[in-house]
Structures are given as structure tokens and as C-alpha cells.
C-alpha positions as a Markdown table, in Angstrom:
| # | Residue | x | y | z |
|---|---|---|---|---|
| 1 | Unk | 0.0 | 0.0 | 0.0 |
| 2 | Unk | 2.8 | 2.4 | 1.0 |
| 3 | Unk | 4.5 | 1.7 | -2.6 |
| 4 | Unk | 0.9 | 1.9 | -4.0 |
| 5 | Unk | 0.4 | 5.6 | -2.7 |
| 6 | Unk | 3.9 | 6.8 | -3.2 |
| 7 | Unk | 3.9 | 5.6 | -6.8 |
| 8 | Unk | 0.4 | 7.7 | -6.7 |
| 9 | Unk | 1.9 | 10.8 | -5.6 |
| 10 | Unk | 4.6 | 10.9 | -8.3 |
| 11 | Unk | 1.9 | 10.5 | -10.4 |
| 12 | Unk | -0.2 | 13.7 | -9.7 |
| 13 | Unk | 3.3 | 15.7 | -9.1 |
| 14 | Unk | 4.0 | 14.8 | -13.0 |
| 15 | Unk | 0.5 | 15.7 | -14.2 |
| 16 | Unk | 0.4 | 19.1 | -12.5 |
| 17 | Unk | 3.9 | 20.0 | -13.4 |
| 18 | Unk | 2.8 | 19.3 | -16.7 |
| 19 | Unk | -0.5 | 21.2 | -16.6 |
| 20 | Unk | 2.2 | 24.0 | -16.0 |
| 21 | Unk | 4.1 | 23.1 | -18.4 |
| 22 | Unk | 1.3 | 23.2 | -21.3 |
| 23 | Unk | -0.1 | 26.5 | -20.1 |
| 24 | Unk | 3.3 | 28.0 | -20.3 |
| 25 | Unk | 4.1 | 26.8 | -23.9 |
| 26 | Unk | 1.1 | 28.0 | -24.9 |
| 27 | Unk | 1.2 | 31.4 | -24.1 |
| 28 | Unk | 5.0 | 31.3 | -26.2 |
| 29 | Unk | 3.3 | 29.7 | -29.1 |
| 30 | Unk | 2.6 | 31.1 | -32.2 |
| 31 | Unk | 1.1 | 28.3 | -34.1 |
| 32 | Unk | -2.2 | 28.9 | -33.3 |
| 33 | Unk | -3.1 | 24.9 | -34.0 |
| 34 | Unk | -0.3 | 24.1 | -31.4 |
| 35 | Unk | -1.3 | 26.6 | -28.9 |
| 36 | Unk | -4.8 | 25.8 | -28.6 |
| 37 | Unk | -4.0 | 21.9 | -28.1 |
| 38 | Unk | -1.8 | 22.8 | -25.6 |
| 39 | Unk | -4.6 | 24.3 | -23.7 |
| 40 | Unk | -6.6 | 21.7 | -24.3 |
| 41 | Unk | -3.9 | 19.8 | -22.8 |
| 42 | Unk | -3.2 | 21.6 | -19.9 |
| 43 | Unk | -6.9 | 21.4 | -19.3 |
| 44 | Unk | -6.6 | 17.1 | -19.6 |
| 45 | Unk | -3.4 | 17.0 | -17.5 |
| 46 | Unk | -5.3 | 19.7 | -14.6 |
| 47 | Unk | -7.9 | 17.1 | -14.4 |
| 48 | Unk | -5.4 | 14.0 | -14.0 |
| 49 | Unk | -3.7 | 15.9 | -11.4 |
| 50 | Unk | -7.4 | 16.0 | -9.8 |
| 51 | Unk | -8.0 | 12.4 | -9.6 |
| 52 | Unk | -4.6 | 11.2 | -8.3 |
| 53 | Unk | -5.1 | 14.2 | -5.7 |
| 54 | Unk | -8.7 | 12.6 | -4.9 |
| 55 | Unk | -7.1 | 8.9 | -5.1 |
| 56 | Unk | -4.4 | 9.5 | -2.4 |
| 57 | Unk | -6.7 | 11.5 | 0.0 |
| 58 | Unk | -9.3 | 8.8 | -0.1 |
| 59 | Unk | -6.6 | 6.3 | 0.8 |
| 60 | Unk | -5.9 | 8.4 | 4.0 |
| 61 | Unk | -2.7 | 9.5 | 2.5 |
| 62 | Unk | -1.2 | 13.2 | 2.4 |
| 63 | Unk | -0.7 | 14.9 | -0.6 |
| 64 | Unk | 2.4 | 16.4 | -1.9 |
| 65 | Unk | 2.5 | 20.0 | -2.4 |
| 66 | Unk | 3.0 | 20.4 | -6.2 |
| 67 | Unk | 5.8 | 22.2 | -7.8 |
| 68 | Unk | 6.8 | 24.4 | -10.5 |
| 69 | Unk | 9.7 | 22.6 | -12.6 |
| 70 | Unk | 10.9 | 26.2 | -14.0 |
| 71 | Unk | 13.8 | 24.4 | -15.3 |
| 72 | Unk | 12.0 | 22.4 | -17.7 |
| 73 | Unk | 9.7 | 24.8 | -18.8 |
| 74 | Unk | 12.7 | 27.2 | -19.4 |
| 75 | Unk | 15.0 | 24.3 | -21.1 |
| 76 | Unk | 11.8 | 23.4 | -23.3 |
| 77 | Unk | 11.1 | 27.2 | -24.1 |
| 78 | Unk | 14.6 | 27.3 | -25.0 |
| 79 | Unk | 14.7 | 23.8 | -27.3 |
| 80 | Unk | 11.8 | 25.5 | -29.1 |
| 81 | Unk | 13.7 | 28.9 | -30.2 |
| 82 | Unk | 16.4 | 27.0 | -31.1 |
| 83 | Unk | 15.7 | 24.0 | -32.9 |
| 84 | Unk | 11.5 | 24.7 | -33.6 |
| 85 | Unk | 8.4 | 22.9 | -32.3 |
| 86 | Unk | 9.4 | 19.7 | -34.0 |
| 87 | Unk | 12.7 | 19.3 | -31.5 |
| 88 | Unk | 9.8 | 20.4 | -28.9 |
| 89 | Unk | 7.1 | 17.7 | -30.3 |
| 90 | Unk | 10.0 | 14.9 | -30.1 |
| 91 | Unk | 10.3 | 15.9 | -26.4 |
| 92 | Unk | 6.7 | 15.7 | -25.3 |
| 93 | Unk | 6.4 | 12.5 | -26.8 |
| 94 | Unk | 8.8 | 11.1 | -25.3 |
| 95 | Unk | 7.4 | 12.2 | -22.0 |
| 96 | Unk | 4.0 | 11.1 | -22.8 |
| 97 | Unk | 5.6 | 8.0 | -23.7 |
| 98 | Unk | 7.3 | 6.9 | -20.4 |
| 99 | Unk | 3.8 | 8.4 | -18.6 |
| 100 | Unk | 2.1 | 5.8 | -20.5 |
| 101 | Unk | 4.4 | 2.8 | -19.7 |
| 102 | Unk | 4.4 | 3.9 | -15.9 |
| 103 | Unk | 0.7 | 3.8 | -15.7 |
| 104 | Unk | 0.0 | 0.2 | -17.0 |
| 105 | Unk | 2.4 | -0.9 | -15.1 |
| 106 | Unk | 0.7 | 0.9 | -12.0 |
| 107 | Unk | -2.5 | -0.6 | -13.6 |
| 108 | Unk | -1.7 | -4.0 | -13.9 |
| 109 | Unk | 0.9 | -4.2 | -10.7 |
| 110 | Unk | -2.3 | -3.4 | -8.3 |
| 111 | Unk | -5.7 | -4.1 | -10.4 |
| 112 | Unk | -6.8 | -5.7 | -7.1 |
| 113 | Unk | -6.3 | -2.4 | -5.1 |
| 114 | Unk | -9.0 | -0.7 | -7.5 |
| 115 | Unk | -12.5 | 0.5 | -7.2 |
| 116 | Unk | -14.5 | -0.8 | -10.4 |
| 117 | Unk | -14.7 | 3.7 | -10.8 |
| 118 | Unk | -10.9 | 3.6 | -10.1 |
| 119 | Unk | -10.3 | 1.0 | -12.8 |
| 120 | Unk | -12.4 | 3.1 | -15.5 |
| 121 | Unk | -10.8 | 6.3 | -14.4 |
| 122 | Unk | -6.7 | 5.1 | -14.8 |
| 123 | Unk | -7.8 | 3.5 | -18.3 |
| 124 | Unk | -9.2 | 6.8 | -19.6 |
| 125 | Unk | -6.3 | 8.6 | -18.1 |
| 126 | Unk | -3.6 | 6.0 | -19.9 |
| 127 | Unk | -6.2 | 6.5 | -23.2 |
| 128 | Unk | -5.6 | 10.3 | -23.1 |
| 129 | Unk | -1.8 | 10.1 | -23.2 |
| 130 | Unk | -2.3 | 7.8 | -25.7 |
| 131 | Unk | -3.9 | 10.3 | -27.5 |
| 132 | Unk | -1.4 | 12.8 | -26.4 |
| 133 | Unk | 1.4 | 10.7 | -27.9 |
| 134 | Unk | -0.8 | 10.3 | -31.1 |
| 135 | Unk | -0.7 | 14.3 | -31.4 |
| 136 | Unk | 2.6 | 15.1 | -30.7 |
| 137 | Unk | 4.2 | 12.1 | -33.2 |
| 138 | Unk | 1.8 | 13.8 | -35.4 |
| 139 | Unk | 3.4 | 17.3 | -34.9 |
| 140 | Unk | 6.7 | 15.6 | -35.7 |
| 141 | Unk | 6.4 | 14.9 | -39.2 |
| 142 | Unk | 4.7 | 18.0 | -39.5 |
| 143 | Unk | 7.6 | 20.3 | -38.7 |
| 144 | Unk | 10.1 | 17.6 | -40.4 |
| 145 | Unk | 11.9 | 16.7 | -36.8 |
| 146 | Unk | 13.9 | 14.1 | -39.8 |
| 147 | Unk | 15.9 | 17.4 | -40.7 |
| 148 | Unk | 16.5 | 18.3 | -36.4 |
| 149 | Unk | 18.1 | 15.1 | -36.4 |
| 150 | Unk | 19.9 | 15.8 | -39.8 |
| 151 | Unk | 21.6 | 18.4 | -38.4 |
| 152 | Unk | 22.8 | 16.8 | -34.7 |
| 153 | Unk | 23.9 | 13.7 | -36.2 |
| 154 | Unk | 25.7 | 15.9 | -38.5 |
| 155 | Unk | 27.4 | 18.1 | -36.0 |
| 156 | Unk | 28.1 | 15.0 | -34.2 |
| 157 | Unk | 30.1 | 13.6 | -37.1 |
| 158 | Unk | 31.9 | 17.1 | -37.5 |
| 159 | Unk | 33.0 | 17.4 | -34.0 |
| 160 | Unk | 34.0 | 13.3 | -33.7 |
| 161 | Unk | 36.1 | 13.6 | -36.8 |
| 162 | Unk | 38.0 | 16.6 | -36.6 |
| 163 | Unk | 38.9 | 16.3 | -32.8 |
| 164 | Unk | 40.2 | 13.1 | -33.5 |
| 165 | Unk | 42.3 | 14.2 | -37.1 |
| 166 | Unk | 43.4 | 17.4 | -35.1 |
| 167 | Unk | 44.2 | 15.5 | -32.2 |
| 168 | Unk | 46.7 | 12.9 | -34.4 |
| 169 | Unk | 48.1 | 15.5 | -36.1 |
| 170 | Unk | 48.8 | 17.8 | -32.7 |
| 171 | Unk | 51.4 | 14.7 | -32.3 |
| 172 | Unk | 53.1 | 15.1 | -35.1 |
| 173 | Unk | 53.7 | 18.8 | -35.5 |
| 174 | Unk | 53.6 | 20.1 | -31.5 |
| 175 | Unk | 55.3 | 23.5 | -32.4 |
| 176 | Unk | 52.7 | 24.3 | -35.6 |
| 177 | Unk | 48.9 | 24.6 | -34.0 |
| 178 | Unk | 48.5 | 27.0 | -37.4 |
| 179 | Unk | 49.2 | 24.3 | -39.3 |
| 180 | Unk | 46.9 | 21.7 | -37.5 |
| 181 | Unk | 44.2 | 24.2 | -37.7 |
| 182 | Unk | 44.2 | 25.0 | -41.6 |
| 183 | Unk | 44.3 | 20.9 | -42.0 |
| 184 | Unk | 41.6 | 20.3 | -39.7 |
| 185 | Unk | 39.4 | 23.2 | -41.7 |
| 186 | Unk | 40.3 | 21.8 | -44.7 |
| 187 | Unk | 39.3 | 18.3 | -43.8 |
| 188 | Unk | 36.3 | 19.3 | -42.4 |
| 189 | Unk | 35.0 | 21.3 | -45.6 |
| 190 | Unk | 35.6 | 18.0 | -47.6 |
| 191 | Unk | 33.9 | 15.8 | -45.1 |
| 192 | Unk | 31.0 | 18.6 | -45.0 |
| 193 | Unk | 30.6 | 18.0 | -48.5 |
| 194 | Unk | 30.9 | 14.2 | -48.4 |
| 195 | Unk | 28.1 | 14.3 | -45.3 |
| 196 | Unk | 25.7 | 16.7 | -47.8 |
| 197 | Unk | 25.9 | 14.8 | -50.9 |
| 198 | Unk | 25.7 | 11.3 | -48.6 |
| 199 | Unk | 22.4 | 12.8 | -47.2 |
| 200 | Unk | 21.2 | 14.4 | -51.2 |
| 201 | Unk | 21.9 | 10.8 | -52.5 |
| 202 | Unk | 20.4 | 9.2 | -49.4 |
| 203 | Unk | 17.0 | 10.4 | -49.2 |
| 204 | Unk | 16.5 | 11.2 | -53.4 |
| 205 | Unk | 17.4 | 7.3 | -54.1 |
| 206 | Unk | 14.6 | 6.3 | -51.1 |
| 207 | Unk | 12.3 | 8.9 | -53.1 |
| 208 | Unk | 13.2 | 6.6 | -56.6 |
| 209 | Unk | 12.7 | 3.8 | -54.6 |
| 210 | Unk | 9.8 | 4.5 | -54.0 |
| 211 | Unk | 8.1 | 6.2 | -56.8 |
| 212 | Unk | 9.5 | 2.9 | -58.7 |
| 213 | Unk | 7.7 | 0.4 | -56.7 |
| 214 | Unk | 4.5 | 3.0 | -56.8 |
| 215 | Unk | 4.6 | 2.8 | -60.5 |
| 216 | Unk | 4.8 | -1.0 | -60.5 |
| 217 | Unk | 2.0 | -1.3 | -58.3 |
| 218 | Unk | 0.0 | 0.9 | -60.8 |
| 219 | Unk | 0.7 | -1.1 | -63.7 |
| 220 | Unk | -0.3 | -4.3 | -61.6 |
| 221 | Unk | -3.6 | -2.5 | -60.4 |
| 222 | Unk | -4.7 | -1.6 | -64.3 |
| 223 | Unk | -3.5 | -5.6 | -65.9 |
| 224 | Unk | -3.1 | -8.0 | -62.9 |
| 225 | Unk | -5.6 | -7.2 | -59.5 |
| 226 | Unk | -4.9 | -10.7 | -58.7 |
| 227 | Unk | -1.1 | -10.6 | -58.6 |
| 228 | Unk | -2.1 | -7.7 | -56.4 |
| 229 | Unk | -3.7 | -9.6 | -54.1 |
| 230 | Unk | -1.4 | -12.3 | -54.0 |
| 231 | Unk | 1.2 | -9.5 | -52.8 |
| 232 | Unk | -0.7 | -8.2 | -50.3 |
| 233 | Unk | -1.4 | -11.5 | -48.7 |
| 234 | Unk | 2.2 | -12.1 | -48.8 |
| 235 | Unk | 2.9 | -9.5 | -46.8 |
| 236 | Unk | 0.6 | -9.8 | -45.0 |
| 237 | Unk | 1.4 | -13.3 | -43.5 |
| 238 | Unk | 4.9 | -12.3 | -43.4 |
| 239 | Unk | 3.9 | -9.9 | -40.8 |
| 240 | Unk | 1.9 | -12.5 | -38.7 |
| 241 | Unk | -1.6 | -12.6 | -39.5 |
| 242 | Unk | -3.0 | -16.0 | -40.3 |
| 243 | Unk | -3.4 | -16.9 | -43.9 |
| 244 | Unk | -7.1 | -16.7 | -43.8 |
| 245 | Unk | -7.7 | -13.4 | -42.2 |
| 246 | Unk | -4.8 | -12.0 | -45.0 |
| 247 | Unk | -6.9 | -13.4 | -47.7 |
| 248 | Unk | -10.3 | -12.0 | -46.9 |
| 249 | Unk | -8.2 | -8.7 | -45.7 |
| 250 | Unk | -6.3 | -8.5 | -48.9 |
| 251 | Unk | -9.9 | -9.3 | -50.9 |
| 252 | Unk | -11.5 | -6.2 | -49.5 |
| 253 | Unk | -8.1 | -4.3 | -49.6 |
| 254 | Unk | -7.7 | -5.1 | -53.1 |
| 255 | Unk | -10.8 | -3.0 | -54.3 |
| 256 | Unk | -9.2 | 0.3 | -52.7 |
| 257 | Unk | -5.8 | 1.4 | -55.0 |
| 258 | Unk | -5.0 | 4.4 | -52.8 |
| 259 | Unk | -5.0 | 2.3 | -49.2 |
| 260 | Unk | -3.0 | -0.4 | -50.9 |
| 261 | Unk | -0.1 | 1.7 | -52.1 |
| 262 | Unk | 0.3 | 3.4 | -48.3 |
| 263 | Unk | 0.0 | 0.0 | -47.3 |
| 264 | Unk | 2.6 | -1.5 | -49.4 |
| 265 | Unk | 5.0 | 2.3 | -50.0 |
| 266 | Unk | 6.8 | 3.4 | -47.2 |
| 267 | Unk | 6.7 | 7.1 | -48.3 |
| 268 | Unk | 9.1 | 9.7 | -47.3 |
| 269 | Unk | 8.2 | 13.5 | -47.0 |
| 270 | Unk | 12.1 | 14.3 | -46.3 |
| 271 | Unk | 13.4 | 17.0 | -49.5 |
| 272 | Unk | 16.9 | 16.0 | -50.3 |
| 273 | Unk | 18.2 | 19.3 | -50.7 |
| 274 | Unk | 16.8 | 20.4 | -47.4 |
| 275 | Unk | 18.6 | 17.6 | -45.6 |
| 276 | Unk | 21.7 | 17.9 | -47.4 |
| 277 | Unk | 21.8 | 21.5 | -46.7 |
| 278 | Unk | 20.9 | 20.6 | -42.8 |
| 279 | Unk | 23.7 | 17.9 | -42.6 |
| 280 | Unk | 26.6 | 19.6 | -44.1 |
| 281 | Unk | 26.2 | 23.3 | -42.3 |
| 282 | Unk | 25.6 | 20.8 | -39.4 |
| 283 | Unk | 29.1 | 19.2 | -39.7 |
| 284 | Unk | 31.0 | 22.3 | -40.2 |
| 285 | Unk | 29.7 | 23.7 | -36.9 |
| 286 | Unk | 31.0 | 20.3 | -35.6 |
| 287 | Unk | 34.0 | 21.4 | -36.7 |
| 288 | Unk | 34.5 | 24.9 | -35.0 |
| 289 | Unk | 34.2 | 23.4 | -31.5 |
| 290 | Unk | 37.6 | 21.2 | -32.1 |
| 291 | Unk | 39.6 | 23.6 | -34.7 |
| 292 | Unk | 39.3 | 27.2 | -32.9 |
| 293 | Unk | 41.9 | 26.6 | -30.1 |
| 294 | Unk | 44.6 | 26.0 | -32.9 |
| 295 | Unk | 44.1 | 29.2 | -34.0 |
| 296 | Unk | 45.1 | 31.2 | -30.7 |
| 297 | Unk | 47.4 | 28.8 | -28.7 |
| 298 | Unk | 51.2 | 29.5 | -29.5 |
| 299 | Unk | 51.6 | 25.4 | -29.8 |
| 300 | Unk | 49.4 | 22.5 | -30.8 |
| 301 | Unk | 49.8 | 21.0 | -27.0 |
| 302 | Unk | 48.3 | 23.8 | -25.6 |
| 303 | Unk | 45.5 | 23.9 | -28.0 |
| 304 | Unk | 44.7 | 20.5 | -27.6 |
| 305 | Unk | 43.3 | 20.3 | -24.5 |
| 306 | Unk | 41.3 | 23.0 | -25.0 |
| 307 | Unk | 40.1 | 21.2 | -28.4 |
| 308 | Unk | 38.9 | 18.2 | -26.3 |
| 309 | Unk | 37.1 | 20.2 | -24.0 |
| 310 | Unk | 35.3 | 22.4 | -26.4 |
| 311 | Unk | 34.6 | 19.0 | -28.1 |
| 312 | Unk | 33.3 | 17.3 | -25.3 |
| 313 | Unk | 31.5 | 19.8 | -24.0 |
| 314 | Unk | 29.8 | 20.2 | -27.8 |
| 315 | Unk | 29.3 | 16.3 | -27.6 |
| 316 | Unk | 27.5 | 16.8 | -24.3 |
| 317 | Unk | 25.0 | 18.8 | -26.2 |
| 318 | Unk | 24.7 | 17.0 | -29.0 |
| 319 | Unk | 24.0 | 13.8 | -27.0 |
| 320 | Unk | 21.5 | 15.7 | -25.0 |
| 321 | Unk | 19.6 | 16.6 | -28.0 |
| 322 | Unk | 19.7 | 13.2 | -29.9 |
| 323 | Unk | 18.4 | 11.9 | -26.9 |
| 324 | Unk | 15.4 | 14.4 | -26.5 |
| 325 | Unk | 14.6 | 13.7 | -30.0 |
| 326 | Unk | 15.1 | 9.4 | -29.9 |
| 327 | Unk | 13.3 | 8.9 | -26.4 |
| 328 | Unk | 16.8 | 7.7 | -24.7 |
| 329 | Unk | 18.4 | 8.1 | -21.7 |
| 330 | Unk | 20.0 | 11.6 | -21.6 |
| 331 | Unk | 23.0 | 10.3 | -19.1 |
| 332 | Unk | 23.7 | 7.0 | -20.6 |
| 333 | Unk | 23.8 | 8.9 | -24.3 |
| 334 | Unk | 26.0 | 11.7 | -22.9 |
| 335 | Unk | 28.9 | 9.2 | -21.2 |
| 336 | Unk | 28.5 | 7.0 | -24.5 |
| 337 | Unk | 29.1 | 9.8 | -27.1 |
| 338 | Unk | 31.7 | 12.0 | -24.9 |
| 339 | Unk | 34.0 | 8.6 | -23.8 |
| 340 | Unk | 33.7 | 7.3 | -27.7 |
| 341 | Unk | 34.1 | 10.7 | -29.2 |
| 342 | Unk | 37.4 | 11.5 | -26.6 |
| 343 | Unk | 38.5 | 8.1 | -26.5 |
| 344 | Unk | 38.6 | 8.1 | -30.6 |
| 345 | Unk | 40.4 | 11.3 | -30.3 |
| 346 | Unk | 43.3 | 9.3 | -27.9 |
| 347 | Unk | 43.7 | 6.6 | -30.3 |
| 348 | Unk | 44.3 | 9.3 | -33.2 |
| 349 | Unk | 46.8 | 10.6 | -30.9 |
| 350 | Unk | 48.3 | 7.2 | -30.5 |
| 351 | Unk | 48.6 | 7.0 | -33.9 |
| 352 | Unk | 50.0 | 10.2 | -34.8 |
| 353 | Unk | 52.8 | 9.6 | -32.4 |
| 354 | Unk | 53.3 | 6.5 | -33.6 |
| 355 | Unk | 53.5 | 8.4 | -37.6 |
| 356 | Unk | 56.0 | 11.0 | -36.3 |
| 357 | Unk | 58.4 | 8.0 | -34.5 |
| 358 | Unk | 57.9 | 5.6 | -38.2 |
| 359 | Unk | 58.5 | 8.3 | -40.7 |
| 360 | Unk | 60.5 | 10.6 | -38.7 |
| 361 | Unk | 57.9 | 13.4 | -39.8 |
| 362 | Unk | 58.0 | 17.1 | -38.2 |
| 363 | Unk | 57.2 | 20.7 | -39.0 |
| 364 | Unk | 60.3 | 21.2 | -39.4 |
């Protein structure tokens, strides 16, 4: 029971900090769309916050005073000026996400606890943050969050890349940071340019792809329904679904062109130059963080540890913001991408020691 309640608790702190939350964004927002759901939502969440305040009171248990988490209203204020409200969407899911998990597991855990009210009450509440979920993923591909991600994973690559070339090559010429700088710039431009035409090539072949497979599907519509059908049950037992229920499915399917092609085309809305653009602009700020120091220390050993920790500090970010926007642990992504990206830039160092010792290569 003591479990029961304290779990209880957390629950109607959440819900009224994000009641809060909602009403805050919305006065900000200037989608009008967006602003008037998150009233709506504030107004859903208020009334959660309600029932968990009713649930632990008639359990004889005290309720927490609720608080104002100014920090993430101000951090998610912030992630929308800078990155937009699809960074923002990304976040909320993810939130209404976990908030779902947490309550079916509450749900299930102590079913027995429950009033039959109690029971109808926690299933509508998990069936709004369902719904909540719903809209935000929505939101998503509406403000093309694909291109957000574009442009961490590409700063990501920038920062990784550089640190560790400018890193190797700190090893081999000590008393030339000039030097170490102009090469890291000019490696970075070229792998800025390999990341945007990687990306352009990327998403315009899936686009091909698709509108390859789309035309085949039209040609079978107009001469061959019944190969049609045939393909749609095979996919359909691939997926699971006994052969029976694909067959009737696919029979009724089969009469609908338009619902067959979403079913069997994974369409993309992503725009190849827009992602190219957002990936390579995206590597060469990666590529500030690790390349500035060289251009004010008076040796390439002095820069350097300033180039790892503007690096790591910029990896920090990064791996805050990729896990925002994938639903992931923001601690375990920031020690993975900082000890991978620093310990990459070690080896390199390794190895440009190792260079200078074979080849007997200097500034000099």
C-alpha cells in the first residue's frame, strides 16, 4: 500500500507540473493549431492531477505539495527557439511515452487495489496520453523533426572527426597549431561536402525507390488485380496474420488502389536538398568546436586540451539533443558519445605519435 500511494503521488506531481508546463508553452506559441492543443492539454493534465489528488486522499494519505519545474519549462522554451516545435514535439512524446508505460504498469501491478470507478478512471487517463502521444508524433512529421536530427547527427560527425584528425596530427607537429588548424578546416570542408551529398543521394534514391515500386503497383492495379492480391497477402502473413484473415483482408483491400499503395510504400516526406543542406552546415559547426583553439594557442599542445574540451563539451549537447529527440536516456547517451568521441580522439593521438616515430615526420 505504501508503494501503492507513493507511486500515486509521483503521479499527480507529474500531471500538475505538466498542466504547467502546457499552459506555459502556450502562451510562447505562435502556431495557433499548437497553442490551442496545448490548452486543451493543460486542461486534460489539470484534471489528471485531480484524480490522483482525490485517489491518495481517499486512501488516507497526504498529498504532496506540487511544484513548478521552472527548469523544464525554461530548457523546453529554449529547445523550441532554437531547434523549432518539432525538437519540442519529439520531447513531449517522449514524455508522454514513459507516462504511459508507468501507468500500465501501476495498472496491472495493483488491479486488485482498484475501485471498479478507479479502474475506468486510470484506463481513460492512460487513453488520453495515448492520445497525447498520437498528437505530438503527429506534430513531428509536420515540422520535419527528420531534418532536427539531420543536423545533430551531422554536427556530431563534424565534432568526432575533426577532434580526433586534429588531435593525431597535434602529435606530429607540437610546435605548428596553425598548421593543424588550416588541415583540420580543410578536412572538415571536404567531409562537409561528403556528409551533404551522402544525405542528397540518401534520401533522393529512397524517393526513386519508392516512386518505382508505386509505378509497378499501378501497372499491376490496371493488368493483374490478382497478382495484387497475392502480394498483399504475402505481406501480410509475413507480418503475422493468419493466412485466412490475410486473404479476406487483402480481398477487400484489393478493391481500394489508394489504401494499398500506403500500405505496401513506405513514403518519405524528407526533400533532399533540405537535408543535405541541414547535414553539411551541421558538420561544419562540428567542426568549430575542435579547430578554434589551434588558432590562438602559441603550440598544438596547448591547443589541444582545449580542443577536447570544447569538443566534449559540444558532444555533451549533442547527445542531450539526440536523446530528446530518440526517447533515450540523456545520461547514458552523454557518457557513450563523450567517452567514444574523446577516446577516438586518444587513439588518433596514438597514432599520430606513432606516424612521427615511423616516418620521422615534423614541422620542421
Amino acid at each position: 500500500m505504501d508503494e501503492m500511494l507513493k507511486l500515486a503521488r509521483g503521479f499527480y506531481r507529474d500531471e500538475y507540473a505538466d498542466s504547467v508546463l502546457y499552459a506555459q508553452l502556450a502562451k510562447t506559441e505562435k502556431d495557433a493549431r499548437i497553442r490551442e492543443e496545448f490548452l486543451r492539454l493543460s486542461n486534460i493534465e489539470s484534471k489528471h492531477a485531480k484524480f490522483w489528488h482525490d485517489f491518495v486522499r481517499a486512501r488516507g494519505g497526504e498529498v504532496p505539495k506540487p511544484k513548478v519545474r521552472k527548469l523544464s519549462i525554461l530548457s523546453t522554451k529554449l529547445l523550441r527557439k532554437l531547434l523549432g516545435p518539432g525538437a519540442v514535439a519529439s520531447l513531449l512524446e517522449m514524455g508522454e511515452n514513459s507516462a504511459i508505460q508507468k501507468y500500465f504498469k501501476y495498472l496491472t501491478t495493483y488491479a486488485d487495489k482498484f475501485t471498479d470507478e478507479e479502474m475506468v478512471r486510470i484506463k481513460d487517463v492512460i487513453l488520453d496520453e495515448l492520445e497525447h502521444e498520437r498528437f505530438f508524433y503527429e506534430s513531428k512529421k509536420r515540422f520535419h523533426v527528420e531534418n532536427i536530427r539531420d543536423f545533430v547527427l551531422g554536427m556530431n560527425d563534424g565534432l568526432v572527426e575533426i577532434l580526433g584528425a586534429v588531435t593525431g596530427l597535434s602529435a606530429v607537429y607540437p610546435d605548428s597549431p596553425q598548421l593543424v588548424g588550416i588541415s583540420g578546416l580543410i578536412v572538415g570542408v571536404a567531409g562537409a561536402l561528403s556528409m551533404a551529398i551522402g544525405a542528397f543521394i540518401s534520401v533522393r534514391s529512397q524517393r526513386q525507390v519508392n516512386e518505382a515500386v508505386q509505378g509497378r503497383m499501378e501497372v499491376l492495379f490496371k493488368v493483374s488485380p490478382g497478382r495484387v492480391k497475392e502480394e498483399l497477402v504475402s505481406r501480410l502473413v509475413e507480418g503475422g496474420v493468419p493466412k485466412d484473415v490475410a486473404e479476406k483482408t487483402a480481398e477487400e483491400l484489393a478493391q481500394k488502389g489508394d489504401a494499398v499503395m500506403r500500405l505496401l510504400i513506405q513514403e518519405t516526406d524528407e526533400n533532399e536538398l533540405r537535408s543535405a543542406l541541414y547535414t553539411g552546415l551541421a558538420y561544419l559547426l562540428g567542426v568549430v568546436f575542435p579547430v578554434t583553439p589551434y588558432f590562438l594557442a602559441s603550440s598544438s599542445l596547448t591547443a589541444l586540451p582545449l580542443s577536447v574540451l570544447f569538443a566534449g563539451t559540444a558532444l555533451a549537447v549533442v547527445a542531450s539533443l539526440i536523446s530528446l529527440l530518440s526517447g533515450i536516456s540523456v545520461r547514458k547517451k552523454v557518457v557513450e558519445m563523450v567517452t567514444t568521441g574523446l577516446g577516438a580522439a586518444f587513439l588518433s593521438y596514438l597514432f599520430g605519435r606513432a606516424m612521427e616515430a615511423l616516418f620521422h615526420v615534423s614541422a620542421l
